[in-house]
MDAnalysis code that builds the backbone (N, CA, C; Angstrom):
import MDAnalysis as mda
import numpy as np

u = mda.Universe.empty(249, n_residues=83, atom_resindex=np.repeat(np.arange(83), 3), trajectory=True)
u.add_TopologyAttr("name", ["N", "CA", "C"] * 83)
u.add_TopologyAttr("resid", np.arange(1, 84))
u.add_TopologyAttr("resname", ["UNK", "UNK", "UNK", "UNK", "UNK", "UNK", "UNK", "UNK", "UNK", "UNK", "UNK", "UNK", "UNK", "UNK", "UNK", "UNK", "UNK", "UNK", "UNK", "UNK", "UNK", "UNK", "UNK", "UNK", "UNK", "UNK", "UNK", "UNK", "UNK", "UNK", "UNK", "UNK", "UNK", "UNK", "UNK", "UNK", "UNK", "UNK", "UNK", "UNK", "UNK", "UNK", "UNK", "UNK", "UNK", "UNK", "UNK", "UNK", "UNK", "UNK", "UNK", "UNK", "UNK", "UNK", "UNK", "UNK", "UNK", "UNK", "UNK", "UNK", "UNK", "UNK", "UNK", "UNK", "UNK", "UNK", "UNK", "UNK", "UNK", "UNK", "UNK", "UNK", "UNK", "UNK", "UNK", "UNK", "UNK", "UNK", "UNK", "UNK", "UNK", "UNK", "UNK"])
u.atoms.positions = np.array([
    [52.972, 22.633, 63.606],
    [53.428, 23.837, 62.940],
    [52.205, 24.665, 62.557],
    [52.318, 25.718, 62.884],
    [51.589, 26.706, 62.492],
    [51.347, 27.276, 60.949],
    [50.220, 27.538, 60.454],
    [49.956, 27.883, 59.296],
    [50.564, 28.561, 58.716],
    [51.115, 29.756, 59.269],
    [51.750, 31.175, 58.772],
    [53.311, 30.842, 58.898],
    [53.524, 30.019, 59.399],
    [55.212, 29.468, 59.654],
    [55.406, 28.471, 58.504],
    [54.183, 27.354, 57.989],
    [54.490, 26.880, 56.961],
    [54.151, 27.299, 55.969],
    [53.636, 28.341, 55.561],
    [53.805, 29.480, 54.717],
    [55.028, 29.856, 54.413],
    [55.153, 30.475, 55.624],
    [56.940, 31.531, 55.222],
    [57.762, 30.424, 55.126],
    [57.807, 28.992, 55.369],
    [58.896, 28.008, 55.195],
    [59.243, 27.688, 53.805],
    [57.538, 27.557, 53.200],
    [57.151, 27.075, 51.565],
    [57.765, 28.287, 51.103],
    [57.268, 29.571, 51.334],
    [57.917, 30.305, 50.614],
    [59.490, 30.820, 50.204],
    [60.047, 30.343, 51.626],
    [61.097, 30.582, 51.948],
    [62.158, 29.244, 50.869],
    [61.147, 28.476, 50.269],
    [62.395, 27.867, 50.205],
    [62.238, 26.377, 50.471],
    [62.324, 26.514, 52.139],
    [62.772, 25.450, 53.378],
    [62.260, 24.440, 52.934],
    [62.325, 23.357, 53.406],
    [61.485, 21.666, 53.537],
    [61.180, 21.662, 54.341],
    [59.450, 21.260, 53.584],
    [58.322, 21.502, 54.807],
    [57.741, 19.894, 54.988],
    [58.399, 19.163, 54.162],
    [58.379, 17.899, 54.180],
    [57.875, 16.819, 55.337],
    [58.765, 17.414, 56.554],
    [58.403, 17.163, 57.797],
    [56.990, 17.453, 58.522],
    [56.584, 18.072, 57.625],
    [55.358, 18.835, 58.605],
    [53.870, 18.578, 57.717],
    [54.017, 17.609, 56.479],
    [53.062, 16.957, 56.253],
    [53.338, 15.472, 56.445],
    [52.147, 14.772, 56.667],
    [51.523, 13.265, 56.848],
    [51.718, 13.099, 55.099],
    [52.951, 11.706, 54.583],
    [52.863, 11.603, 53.621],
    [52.015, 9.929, 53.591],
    [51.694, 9.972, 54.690],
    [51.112, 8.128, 54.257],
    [50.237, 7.995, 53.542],
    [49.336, 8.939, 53.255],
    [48.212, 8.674, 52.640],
    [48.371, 9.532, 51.492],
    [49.043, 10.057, 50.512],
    [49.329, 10.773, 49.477],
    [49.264, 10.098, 48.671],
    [47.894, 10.846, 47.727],
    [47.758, 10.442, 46.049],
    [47.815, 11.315, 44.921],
    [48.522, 10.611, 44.286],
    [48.662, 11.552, 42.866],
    [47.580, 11.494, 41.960],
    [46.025, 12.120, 42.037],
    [45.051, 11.898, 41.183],
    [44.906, 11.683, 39.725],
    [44.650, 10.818, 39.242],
    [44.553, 10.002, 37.805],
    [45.846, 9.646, 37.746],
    [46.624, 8.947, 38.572],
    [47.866, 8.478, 38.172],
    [47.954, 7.309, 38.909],
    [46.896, 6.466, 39.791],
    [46.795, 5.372, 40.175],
    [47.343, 4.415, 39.222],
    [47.914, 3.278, 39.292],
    [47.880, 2.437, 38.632],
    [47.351, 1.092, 39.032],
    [47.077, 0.243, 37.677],
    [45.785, -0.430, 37.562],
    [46.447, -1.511, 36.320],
    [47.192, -2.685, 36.608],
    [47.254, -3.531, 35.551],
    [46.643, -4.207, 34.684],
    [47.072, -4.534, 33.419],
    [46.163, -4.908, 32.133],
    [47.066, -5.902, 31.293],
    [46.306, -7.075, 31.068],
    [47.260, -7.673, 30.014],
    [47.172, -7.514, 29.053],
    [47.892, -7.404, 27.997],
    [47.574, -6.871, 26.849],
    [48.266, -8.088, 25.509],
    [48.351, -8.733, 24.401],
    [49.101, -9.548, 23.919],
    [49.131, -9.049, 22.506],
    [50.066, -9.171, 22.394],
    [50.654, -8.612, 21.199],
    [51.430, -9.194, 20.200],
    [51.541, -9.088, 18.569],
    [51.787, -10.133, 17.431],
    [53.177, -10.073, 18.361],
    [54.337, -10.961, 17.784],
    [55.418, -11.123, 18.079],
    [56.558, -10.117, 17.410],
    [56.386, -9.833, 16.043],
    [56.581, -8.553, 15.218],
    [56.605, -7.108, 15.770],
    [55.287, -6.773, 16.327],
    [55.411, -6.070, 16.951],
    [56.475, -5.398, 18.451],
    [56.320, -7.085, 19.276],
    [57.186, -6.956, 20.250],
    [58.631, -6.767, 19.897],
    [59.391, -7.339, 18.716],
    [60.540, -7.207, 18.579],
    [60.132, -5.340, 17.920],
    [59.493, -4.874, 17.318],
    [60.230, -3.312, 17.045],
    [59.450, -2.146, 18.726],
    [58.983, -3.106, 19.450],
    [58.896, -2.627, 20.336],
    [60.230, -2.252, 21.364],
    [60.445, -3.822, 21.289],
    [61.820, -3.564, 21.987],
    [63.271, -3.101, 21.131],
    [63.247, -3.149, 19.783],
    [64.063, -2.309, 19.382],
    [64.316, -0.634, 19.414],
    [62.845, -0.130, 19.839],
    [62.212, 1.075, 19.874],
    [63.133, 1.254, 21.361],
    [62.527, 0.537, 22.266],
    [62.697, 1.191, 23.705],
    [64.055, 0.455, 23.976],
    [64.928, 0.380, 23.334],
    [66.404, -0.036, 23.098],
    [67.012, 1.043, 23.301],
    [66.864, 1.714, 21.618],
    [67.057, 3.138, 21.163],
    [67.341, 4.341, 22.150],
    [66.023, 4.193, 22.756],
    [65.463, 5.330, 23.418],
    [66.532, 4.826, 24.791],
    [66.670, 3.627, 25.133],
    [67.375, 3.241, 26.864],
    [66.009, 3.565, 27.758],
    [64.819, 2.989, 27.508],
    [63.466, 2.497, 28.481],
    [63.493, 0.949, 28.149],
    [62.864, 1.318, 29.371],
    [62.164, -0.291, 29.136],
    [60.731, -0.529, 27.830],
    [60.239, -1.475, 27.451],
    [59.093, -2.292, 27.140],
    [57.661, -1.242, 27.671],
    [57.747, -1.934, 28.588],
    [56.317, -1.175, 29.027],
    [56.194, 0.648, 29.013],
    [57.831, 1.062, 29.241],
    [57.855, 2.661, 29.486],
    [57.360, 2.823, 28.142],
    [57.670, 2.722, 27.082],
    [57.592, 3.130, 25.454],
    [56.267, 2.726, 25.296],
    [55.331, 1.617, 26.059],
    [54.282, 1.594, 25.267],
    [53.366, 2.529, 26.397],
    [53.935, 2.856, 27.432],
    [53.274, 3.916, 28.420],
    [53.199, 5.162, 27.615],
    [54.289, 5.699, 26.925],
    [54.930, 7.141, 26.483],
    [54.028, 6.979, 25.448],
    [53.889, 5.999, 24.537],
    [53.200, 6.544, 22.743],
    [51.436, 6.435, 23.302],
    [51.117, 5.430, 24.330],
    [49.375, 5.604, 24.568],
    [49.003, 6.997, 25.180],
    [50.344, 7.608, 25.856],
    [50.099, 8.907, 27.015],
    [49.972, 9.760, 25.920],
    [50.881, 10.051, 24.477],
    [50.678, 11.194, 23.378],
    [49.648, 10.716, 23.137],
    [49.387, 9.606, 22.329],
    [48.043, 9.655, 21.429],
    [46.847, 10.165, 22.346],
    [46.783, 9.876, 23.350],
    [45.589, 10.219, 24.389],
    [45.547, 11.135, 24.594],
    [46.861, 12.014, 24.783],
    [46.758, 13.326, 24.871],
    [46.145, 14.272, 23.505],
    [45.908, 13.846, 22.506],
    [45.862, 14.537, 21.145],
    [44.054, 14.984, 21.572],
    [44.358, 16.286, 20.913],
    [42.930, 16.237, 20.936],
    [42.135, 15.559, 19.970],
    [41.117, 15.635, 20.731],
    [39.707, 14.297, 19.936],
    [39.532, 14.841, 19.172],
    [39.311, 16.210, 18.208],
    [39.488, 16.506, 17.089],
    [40.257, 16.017, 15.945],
    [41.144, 16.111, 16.743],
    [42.610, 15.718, 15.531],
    [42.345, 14.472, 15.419],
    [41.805, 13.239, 16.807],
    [42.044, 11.882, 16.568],
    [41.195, 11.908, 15.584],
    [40.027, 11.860, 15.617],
    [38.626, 12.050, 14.593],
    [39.297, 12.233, 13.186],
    [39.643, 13.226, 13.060],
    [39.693, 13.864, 11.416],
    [40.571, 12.435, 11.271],
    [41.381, 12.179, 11.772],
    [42.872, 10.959, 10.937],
    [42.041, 9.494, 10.380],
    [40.941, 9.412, 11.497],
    [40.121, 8.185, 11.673],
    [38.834, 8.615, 10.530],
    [38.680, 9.368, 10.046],
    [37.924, 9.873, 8.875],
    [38.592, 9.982, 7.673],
    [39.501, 9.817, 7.314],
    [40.640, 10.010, 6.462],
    [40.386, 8.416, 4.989],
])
């Protein structure tokens, strides 16, 4: 396919799906990379009462609260950790 055809396809709309090579497609900084992690037992039960609540799993909820805090800016983390 031609450049200017998958242009007007993307633009158009169409699925151009076909006309890229998806074998080798990466989503940058979103590799994943396992870690064990162990945790009081206390914790795990309001963990899983947490991601009960919500209808995730375990690991999604402790994915979701490390992805905000990380996201915060280092300012804000700082000042709380100075507190």
């Amino acid at each position: 396919m031609k450049a200017k055809k998958f242009d007007s396809d993307f633009d158009n709309g169409k699925d151009i799906t076909h006309a890229l090579d998806l074998s080798k497609v990466r989503r940058p900084l979103q590799e994943q990379k396992r870690v064990n992690v162990d945790f009081p037992t206390w914790m795990i039960t309001s963990l899983d009462r947490e991601a009960s609540r919500l209808g995730v799993t375990r690991q999604s909820i402790i994915k979701i609260w490390l992805a905000e805090r990380l996201e915060q800016p280092a300012s804000n983390n700082h000042s709380k950790a100075t507190r």
